[in-house]
C-alpha positions in Angstrom: 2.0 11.5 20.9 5.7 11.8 19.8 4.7 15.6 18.6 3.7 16.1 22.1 6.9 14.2 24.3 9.2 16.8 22.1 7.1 19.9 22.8 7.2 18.9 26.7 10.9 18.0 26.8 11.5 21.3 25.4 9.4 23.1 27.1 11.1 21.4 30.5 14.4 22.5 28.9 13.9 25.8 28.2 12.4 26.1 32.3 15.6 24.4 33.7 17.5 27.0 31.4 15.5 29.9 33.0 16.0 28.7 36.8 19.5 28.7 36.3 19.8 31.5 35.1 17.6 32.7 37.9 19.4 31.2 40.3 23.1 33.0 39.0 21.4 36.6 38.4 19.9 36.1 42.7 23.8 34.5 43.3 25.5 37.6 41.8 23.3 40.0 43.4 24.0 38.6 46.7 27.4 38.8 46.5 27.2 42.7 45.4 25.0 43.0 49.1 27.7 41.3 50.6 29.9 43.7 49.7 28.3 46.7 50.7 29.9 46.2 54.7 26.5 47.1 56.0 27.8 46.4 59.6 30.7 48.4 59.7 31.3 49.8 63.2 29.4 53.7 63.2 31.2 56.5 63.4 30.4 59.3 65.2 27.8 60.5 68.5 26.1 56.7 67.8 23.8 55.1 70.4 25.5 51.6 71.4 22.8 48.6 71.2 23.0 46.4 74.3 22.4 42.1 72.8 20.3 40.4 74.9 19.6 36.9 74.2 15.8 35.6 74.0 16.2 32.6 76.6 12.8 31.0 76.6 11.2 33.2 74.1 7.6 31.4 73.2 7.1 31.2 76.6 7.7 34.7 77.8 4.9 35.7 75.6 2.7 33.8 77.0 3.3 34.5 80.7 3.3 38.4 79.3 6.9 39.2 80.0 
């Protein structure tokens, strides 16, 4: 029984060691996107997008709009 509390504590360590890990390699790598300025202004003959907001969206759908 005792043989078996150790081998599941370690196991359960050696996961939690692995998610945080995990979590700093997806923390780092989201920072390097962020840095990339995807959304930088173009340059250039560029089509301008026109934002229009969604207002009643699940509904529009339905009505066929």
């Amino acid at each position: 029984m005792e043989k078996h509390f150790k081998e599941a504590v370690k196991i359960f360590i050696w996961f939690m060691i692995g998610a945080c890990f995990f979590t700093v390699c997806l923390h780092y790598i989201y920072n390097e996107f962020q840095e990339m300025h995807r959304y930088d202004s173009p340059e250039g003959p560029a089509v301008k997008v026109i934002y229009e907001e969604a207002g009643w969206f699940p509904f529009d759908i339905l009505k066929g709009e």
